[in-house]
C-alpha positions as CSV (number, residue, x, y, z in Angstrom):
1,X,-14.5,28.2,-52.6
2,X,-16.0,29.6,-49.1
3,X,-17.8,26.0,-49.2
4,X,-15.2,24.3,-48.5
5,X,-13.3,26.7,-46.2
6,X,-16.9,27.2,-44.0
7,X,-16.8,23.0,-43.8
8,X,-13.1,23.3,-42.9
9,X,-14.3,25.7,-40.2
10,X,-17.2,24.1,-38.9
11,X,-15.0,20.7,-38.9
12,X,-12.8,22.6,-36.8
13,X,-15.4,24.4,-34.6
14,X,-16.6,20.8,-33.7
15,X,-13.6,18.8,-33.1
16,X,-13.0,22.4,-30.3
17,X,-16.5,21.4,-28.9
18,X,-15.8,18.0,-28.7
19,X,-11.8,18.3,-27.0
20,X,-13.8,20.5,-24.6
21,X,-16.5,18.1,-23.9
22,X,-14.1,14.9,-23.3
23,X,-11.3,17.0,-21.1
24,X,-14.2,17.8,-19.1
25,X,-15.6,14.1,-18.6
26,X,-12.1,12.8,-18.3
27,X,-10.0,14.9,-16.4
28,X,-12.1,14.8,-13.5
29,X,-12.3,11.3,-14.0
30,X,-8.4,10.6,-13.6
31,X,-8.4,13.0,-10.9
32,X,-11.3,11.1,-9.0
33,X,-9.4,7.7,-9.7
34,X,-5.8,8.9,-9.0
35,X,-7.0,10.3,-5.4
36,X,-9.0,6.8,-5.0
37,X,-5.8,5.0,-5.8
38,X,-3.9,6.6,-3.1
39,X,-6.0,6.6,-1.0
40,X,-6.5,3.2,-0.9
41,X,-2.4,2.3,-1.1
42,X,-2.4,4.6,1.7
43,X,-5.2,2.6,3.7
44,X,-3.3,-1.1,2.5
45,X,0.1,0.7,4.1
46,X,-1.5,1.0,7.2
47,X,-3.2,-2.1,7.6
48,X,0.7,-3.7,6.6
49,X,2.0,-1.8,9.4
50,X,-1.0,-2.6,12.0
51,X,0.0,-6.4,11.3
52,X,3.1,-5.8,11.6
53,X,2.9,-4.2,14.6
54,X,0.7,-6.7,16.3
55,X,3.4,-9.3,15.1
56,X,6.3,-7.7,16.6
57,X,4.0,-7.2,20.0
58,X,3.3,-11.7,19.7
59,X,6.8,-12.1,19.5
60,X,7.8,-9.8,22.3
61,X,6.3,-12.3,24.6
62,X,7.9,-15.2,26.5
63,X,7.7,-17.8,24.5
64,X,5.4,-21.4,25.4
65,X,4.3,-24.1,23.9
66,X,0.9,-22.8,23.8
67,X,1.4,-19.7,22.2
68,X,3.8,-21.7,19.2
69,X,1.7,-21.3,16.4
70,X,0.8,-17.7,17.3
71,X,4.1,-17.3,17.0
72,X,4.4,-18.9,14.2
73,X,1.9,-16.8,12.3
74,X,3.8,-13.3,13.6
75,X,6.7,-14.9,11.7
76,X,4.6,-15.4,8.6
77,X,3.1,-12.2,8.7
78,X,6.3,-10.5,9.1
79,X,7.6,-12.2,5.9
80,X,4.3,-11.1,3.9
81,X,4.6,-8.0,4.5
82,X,8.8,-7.7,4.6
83,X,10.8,-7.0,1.5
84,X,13.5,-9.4,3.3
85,X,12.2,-12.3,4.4
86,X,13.1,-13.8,7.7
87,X,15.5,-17.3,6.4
88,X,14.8,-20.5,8.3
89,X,17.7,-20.1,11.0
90,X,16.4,-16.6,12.7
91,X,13.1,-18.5,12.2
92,X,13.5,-21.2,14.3
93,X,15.1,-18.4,17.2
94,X,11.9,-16.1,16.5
95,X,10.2,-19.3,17.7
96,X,12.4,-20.2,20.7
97,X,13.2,-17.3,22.2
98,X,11.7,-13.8,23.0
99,X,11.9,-10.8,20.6
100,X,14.2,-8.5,22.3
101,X,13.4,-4.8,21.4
102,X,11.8,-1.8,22.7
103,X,8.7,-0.5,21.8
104,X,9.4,2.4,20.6
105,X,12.4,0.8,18.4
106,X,9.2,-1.2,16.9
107,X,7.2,2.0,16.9
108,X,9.6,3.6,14.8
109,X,10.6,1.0,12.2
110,X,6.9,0.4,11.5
111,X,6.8,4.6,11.0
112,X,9.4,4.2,8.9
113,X,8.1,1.2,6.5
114,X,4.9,3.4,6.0
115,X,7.0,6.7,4.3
């Protein structure tokens, strides 16, 4: 009978060894990923709020009809990036008139979008 108990025990022993063997491989390995992973959202947040930002700074201009389809691309890029997008009639003033806001207001907002 202490055949089978010493192959119960040795069946054991190894499925220890080989628990410790795969945590070791694949705990770092999640680790390593989940850091990559937020590191890189964080990276794709910052770029979103660098667009952003230089769309707000396009729109703050006077507009002309030489700058319209800059313009129209800030627009665009703010609705990318925007869980609201901007609808057709705010559009169209977006276009027509100058963006009427402080710096720091933008500063701020785009702070905000990236916490």
């Amino acid at each position: 009978m202490k055949e089978g108990s010493d192959k119960s025990v040795s069946a054991w022993e190894k499925a220890k060894i080989l628990s410790v063997i795969v945590a070791s491989v694949f705990i770092p390995l999640a680790v390593a990923l989940s850091g990559n992973w937020y590191a890189k959202s964080l990276k794709e947040k910052e770029t979103q709020a660098r667009y952003i930002e230089l769309a707000i700074g396009i729109l703050m201009k006077e507009p002309t009809p030489e700058n319209e389809q800059i313009r129209k691309w800030a627009i665009d890029t703010i609705n990318h990036y925007s869980e609201v997008p901007i609808q057709e009639p705010a559009r169209q003033e977006l276009l027509e008139q100058q963006l009427r806001t402080s710096n720091e207001t933008a500063k701020r907002i785009i702070e905000e979008m990236g916490r």
